[in-house]
MARVEXBA-191936 format. One record per residue: chain; residue number from 1; x, y, z of N, C-alpha, C, O in turn. Coordinates in pm, 1 decimal, always signed. Each point is the difference from the previous one (the first is absolute). Layout:
BEGIN
R   ch     i        nc1        nc2        nc3       cac1       cac2       cac3        cc1        cc2        cc3        oc1        oc2        oc3
R    A   NUM          X          Y          Z          X          Y          Z          X          Y          Z          X          Y          Z
...
//
This chain:
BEGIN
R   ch     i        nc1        nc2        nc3       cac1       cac2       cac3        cc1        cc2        cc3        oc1        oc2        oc3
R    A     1      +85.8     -117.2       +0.0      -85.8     +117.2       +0.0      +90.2     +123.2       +0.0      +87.0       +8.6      +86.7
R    A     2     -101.6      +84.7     -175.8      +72.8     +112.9      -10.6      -88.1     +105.5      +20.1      -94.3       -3.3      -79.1
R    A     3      +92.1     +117.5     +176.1      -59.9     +135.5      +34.3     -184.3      -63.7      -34.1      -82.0      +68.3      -61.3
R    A     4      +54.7     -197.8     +113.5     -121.8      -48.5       +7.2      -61.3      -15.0      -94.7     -122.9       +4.5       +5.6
R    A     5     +191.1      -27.6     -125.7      -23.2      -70.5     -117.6      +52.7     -158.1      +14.6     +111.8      -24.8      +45.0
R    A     6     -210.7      -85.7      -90.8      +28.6     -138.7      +35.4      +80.6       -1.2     -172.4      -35.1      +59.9     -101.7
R    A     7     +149.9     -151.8     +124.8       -1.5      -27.7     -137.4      +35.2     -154.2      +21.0      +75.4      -18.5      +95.6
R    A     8     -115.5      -99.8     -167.5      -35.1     -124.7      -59.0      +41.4      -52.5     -108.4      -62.0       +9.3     -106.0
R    A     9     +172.8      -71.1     +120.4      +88.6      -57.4     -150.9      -38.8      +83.5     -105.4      -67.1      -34.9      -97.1
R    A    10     +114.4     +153.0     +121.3      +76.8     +125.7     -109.7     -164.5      +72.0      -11.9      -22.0      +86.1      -85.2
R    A    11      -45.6     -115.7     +144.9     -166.0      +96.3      -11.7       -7.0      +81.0     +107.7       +6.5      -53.6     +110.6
R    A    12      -20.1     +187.9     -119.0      -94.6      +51.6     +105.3     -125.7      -46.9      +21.3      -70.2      -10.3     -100.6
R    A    13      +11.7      -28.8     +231.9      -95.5      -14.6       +6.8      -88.5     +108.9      +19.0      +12.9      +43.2     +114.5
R    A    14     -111.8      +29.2     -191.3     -116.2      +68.8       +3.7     -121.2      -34.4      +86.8      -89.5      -67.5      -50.9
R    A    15      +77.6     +115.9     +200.5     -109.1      -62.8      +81.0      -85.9     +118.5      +79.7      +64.2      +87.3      +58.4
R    A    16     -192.6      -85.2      -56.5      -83.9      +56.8      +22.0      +16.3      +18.4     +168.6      -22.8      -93.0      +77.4
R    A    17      +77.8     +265.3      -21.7      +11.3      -12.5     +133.2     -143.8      -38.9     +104.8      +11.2      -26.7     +119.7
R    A    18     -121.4      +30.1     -182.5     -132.9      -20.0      +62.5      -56.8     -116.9      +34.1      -69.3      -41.4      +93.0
R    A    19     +129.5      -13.3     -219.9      -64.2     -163.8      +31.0     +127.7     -121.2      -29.6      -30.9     -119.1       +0.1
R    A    20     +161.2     +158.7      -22.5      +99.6      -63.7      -24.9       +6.3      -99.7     -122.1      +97.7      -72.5      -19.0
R    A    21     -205.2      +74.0      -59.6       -7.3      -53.1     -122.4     +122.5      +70.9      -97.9      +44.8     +114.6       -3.7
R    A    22      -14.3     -233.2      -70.0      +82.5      +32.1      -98.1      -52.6      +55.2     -131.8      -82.9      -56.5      -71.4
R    A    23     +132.4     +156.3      +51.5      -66.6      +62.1     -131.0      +76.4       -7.0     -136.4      -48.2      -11.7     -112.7
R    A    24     +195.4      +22.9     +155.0      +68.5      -75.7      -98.7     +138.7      -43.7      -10.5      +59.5      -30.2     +103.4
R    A    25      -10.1      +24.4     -199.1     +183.0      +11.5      +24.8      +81.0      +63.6     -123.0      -19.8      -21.4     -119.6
R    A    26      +96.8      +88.4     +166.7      +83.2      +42.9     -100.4     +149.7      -41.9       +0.8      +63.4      +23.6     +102.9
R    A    27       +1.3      -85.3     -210.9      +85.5       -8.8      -10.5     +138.4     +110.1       +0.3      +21.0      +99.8      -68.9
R    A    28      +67.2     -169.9     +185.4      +82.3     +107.2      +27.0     +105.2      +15.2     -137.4      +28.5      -94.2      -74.0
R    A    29      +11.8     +208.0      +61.6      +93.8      +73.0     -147.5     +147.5      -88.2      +60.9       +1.7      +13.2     +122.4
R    A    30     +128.9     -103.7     -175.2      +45.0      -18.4      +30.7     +144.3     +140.5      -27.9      -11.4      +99.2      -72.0
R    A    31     +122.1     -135.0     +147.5     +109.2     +127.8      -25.0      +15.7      -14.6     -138.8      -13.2     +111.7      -50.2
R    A    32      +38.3     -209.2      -47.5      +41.8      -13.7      -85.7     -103.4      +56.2     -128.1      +33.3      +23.3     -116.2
R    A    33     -162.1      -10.9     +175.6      -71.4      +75.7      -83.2      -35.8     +140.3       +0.0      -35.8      +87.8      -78.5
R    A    34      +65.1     -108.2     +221.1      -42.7     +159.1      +18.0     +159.6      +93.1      -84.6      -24.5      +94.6      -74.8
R    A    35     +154.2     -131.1      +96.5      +75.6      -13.1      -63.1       +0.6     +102.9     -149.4      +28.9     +112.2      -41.5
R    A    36      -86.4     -251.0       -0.4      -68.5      +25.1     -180.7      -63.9     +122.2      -12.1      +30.3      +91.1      -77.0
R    A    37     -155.4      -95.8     +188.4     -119.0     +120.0       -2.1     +129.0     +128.2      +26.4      -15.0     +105.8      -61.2
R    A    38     +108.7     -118.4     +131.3      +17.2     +117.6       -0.6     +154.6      +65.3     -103.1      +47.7     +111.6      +20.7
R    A    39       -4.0     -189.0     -104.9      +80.2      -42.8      -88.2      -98.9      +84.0     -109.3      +49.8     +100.7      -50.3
R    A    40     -210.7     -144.3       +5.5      -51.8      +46.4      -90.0      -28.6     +154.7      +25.4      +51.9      +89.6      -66.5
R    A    41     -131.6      -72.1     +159.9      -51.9     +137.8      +85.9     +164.7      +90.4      -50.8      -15.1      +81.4      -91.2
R    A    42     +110.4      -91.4     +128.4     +127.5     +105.9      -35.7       +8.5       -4.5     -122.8       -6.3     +109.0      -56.8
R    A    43      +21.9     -222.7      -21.6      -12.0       -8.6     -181.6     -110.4      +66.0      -63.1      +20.4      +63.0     -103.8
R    A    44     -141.9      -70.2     +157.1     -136.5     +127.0      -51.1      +32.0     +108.5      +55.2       -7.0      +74.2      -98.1
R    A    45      +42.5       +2.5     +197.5      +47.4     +106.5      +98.6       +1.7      +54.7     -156.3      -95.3      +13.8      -76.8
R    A    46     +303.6      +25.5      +45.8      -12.6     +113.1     -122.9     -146.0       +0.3     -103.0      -54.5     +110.3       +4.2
R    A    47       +1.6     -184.5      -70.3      -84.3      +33.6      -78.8     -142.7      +87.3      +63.0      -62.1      +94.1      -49.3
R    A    48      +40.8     -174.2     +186.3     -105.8      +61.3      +46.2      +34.6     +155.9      +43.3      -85.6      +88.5       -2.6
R    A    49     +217.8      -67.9      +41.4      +28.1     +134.3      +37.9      +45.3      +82.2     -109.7      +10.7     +121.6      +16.1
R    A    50      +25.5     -193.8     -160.0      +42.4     +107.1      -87.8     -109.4       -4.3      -99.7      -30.9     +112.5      -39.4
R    A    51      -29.4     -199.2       -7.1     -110.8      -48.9      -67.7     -161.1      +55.7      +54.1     -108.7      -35.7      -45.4
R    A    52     +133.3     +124.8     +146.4     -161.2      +14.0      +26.0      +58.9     +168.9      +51.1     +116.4       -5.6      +39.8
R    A    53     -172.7     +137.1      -35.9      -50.4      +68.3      +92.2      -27.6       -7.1      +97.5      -30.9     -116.0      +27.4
R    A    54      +18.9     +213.7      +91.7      -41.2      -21.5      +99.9     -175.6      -26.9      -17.3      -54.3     -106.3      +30.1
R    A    55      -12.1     +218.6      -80.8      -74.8       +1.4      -76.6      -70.7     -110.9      -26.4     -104.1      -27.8      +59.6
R    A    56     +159.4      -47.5     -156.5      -28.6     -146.1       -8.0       +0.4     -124.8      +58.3      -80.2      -91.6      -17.9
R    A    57     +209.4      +97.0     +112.9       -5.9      -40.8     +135.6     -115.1      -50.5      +34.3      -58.0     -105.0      -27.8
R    A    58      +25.8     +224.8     +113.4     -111.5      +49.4      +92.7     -115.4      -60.3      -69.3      -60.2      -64.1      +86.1
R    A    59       -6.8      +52.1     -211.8      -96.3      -31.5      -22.4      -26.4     -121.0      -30.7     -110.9      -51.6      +14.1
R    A    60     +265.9      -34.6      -83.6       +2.3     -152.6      +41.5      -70.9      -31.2     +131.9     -102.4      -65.5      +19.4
R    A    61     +185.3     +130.7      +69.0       -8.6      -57.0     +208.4     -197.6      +40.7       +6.5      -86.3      -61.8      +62.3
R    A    62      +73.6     +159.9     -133.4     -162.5      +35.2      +86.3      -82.3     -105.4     -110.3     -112.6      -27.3      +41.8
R    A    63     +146.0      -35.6     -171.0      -50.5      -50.7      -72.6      -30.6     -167.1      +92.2     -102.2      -67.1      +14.9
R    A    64     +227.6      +51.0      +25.4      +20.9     -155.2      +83.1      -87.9      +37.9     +132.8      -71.3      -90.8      +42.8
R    A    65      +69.8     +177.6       +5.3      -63.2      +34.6     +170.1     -160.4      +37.8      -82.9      -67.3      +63.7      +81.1
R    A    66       +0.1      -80.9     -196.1     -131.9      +39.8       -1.6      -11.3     -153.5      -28.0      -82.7      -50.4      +76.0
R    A    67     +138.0      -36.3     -158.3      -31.1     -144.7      -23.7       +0.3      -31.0     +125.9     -111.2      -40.6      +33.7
R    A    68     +195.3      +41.9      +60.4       -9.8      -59.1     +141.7     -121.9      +66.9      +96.4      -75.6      -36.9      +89.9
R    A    69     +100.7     +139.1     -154.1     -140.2      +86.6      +57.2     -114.2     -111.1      -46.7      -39.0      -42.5     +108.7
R    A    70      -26.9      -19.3     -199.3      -89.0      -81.8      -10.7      -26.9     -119.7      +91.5     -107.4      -55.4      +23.4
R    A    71     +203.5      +34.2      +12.7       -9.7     -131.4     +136.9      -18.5      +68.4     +150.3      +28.0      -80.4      +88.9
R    A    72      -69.6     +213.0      -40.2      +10.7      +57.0     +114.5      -64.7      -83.3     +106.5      +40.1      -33.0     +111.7
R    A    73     -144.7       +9.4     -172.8     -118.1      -86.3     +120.4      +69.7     -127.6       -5.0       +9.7      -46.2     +113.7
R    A    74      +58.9      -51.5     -230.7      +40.6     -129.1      +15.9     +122.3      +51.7     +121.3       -8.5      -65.3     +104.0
R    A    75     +124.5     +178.1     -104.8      +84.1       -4.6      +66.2      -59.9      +31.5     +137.0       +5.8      -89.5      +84.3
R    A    76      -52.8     +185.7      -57.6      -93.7      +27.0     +137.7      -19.0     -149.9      +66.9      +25.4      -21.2     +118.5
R    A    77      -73.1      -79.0     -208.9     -103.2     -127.4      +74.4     +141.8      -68.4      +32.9      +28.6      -55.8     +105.9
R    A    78      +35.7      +67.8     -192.9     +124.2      -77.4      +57.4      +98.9      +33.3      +66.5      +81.6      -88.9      +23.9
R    A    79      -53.0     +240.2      +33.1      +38.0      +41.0      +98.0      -53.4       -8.5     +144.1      +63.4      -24.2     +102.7
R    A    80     -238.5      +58.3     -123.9      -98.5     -111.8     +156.5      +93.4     -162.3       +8.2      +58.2      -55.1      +93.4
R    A    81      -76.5      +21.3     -220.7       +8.6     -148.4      +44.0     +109.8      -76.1      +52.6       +0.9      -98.2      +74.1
R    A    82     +133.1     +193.7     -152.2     +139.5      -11.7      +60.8      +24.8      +30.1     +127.3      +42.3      -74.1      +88.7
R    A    83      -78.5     +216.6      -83.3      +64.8      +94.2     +138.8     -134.5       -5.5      +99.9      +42.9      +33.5     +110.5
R    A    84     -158.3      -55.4     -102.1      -93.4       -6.4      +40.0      -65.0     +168.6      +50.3      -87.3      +37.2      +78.4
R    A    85     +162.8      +17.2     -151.3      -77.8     +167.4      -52.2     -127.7      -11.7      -32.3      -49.0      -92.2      -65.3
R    A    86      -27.4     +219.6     +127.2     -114.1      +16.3      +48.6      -40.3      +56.8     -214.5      +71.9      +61.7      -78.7
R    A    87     -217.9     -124.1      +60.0       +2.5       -5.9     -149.6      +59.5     +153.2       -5.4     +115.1       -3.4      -43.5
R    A    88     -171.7     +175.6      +83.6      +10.3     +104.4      -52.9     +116.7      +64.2      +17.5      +31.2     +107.3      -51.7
R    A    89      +57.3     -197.4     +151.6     +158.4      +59.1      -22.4      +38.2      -61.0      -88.3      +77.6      +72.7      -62.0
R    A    90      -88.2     -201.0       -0.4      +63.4      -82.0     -100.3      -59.8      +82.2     -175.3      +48.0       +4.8     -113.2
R    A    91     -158.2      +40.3     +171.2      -25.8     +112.8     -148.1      +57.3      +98.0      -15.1       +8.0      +42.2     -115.4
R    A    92      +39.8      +15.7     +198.5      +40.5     +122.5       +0.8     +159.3       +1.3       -3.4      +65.8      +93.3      -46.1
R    A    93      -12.2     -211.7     +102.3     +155.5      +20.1      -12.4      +21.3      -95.0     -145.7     +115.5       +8.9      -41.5
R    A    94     -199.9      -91.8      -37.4      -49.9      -63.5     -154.2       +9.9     +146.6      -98.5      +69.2      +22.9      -99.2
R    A    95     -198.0      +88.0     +193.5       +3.5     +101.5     -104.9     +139.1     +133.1      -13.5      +36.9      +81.2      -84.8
R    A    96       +6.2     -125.1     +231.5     +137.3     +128.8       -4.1     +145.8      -81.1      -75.8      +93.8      +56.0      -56.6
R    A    97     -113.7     -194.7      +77.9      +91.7      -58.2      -96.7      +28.6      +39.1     -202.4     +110.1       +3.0      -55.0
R    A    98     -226.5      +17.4       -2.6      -51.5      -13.8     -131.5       -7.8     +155.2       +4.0      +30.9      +48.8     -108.7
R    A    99      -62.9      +39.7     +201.6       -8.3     +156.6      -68.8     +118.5      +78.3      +40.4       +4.8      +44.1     +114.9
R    A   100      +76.7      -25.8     -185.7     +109.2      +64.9      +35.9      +34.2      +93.6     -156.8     +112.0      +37.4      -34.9
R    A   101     -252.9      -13.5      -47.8      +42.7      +69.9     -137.1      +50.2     +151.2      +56.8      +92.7      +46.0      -66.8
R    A   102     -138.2      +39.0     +178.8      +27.7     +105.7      +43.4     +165.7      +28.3      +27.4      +78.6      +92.0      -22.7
R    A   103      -73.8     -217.0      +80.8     +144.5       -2.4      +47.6     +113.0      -12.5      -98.7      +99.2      +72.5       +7.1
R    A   104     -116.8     -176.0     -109.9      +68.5      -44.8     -109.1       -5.3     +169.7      -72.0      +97.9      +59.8      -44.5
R    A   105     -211.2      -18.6      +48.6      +15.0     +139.2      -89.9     +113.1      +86.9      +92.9      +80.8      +59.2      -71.6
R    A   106      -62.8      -43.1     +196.9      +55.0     +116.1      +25.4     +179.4      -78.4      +48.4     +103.5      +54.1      +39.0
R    A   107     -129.3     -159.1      -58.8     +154.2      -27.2       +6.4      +20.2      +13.0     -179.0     +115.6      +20.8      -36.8
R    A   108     -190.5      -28.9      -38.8      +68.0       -1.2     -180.3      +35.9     +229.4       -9.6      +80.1      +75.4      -55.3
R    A   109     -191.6      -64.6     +141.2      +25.5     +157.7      -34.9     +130.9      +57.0     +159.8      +26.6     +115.2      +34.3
R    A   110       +9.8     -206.9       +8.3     +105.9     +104.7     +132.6     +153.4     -122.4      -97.8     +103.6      -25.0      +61.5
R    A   111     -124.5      -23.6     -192.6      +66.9      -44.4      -19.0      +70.3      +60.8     -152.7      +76.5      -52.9      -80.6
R    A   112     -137.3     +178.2      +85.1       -7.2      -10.7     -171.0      +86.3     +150.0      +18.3      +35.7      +63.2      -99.4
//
């Protein structure tokens, strides 16, 4: 058990603090991949930083945070079900996750 995460021949176990049911498992990233992941992430780096605007940037990131914006209520239910958050804090920290277009705007303009 690490910082009260169970993990189970290379799975986190995903368990419901309310009723201790298992909800699921995720397979842990090994070093050797995470590795890779971050081997690729520095190899896209120049293009994404010379290849885009800030400008453009910014509207990739709010483009990905409005698609994720579509799952708010699926993430909400599964923040109750994980953390055992009360449903209208789990909406509200679902909806402050996904809206951050205000912010993305004034870091592209204290950047320009």
């Amino acid at each position: 058990m690490v910082q009260g995460v169970e993990i189970v021949d290379g799975f986190i176990v995903d368990t419901d603090p309310a009723t201790g049911e298992v909800i699921g498992r995720v397979r842990c990233t090994t070093e050797t991949e995470v590795d890779r992941m971050v081997a690729a992430a520095r190899a896209a780096q120049p293009g994404w930083e010379h290849g885009h605007t800030a400008a453009q940037r910014a509207e990739l990131i709010k483009a990905a945070l409005a698609k994720l914006g579509e799952a708010k209520q699926e993430l909400a239910a599964t923040m109750t079900r994980e953390m055992g958050k009360v449903a209208s804090e789990a909406a509200e920290e679902a909806d402050g996750a996904v809206c951050k277009d205000a912010l993305i705007d004034a870091i592209v303009e204290a950047n320009q």
